[in-house]
N, C-alpha and C positions, 0 to 999 in steps of 0.2 A: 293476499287474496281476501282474508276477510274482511281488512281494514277499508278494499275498495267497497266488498258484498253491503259493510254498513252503511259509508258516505251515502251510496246509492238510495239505500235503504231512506235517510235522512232527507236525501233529495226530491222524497216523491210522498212519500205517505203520509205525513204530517198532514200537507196539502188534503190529500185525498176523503184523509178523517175529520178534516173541518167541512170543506165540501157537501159530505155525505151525512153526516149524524148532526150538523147545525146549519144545515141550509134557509132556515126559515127565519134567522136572524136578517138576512138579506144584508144589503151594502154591509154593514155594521162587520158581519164577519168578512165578506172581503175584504176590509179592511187592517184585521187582524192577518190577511197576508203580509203583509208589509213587514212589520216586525219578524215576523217569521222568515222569511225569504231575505233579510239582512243577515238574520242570526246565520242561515244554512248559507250564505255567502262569506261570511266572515269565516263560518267554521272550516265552511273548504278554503278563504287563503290561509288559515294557522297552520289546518294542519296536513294540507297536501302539499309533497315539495315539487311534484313536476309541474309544471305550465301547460302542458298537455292533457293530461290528468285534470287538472283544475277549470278548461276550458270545456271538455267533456263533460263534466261534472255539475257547471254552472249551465251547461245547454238542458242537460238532463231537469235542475230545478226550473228552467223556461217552459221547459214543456208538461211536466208535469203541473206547475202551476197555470199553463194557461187551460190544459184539459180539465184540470179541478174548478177553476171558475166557471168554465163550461157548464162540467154536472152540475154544479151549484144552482148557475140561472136558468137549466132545463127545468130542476127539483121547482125551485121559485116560482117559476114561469107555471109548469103542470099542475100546484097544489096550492097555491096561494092566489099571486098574482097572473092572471091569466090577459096583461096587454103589450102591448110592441114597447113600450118603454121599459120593460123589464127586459126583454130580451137586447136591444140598444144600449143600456146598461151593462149588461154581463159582456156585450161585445166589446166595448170601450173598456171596460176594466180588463180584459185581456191583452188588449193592446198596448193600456200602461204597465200592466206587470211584464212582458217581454220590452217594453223599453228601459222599466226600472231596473231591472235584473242586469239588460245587455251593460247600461250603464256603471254601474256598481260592480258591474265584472270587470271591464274595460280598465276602469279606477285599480282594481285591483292587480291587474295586469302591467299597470305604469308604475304601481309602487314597486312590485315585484324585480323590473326592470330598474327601477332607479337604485333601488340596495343593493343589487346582484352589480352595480356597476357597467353593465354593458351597455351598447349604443343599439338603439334600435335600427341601423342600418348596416350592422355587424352580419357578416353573412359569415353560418355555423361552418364547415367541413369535418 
């Protein structure tokens, strides 16, 4: 239970604290998502064994990363840059971080399947 409480924990806040205390960086820190949302992708295939659990856990960082880019380009938008290209920006970078992620999950899911040996048309009972 706790071991799930932390991944969680991993999955969302990181995001959150860059977001909220360095939003004025602008692109520059969104961009420091990326690295970050590898690392919490890579962390949950080591060291989560279910498949389940692991798909759970990588939706969890989709969302919380795409609501963090959000706060980010409101923070942006209301106290710096106050035009429609900011906000078109922070839309488009959500966009690619929910494709980047689903991708890189996906990946993760084929290796997973290709070492465990199974056929992906293997039906469980």
């Amino acid at each position: 239970m706790k071991k799930k409480i932390v991944f969680l924990l991993l999955n969302s806040i990181p995001f959150f604290l860059l977001s909220v205390f360095l939003y004025d960086g602008g692109i520059i820190i969104d961009l420091l998502f990326i690295p970050l949302q590898m690392t919490a992708v890579y962390i949950n295939y080591k060291f989560i064994e279910s498949n389940k659990l692991y798909i759970l856990f990588n939706i969890i960082l989709i969302i919380s990363s795409v609501i963090s880019l959000r706060i980010s380009t409101q923070m942006y938008y209301n106290n710096i840059s106050s035009d429609a290209e900011t906000l078109a920006v922070g839309q488009f970078a959500g966009y690619i971080a929910t494709i980047f992620i689903g991708i890189i999950s996906i990946i993760g899911l084929v290796i997973r399947k290709i070492r465990s040996g199974t056929s992906f048309n293997k039906i469980e009972k």
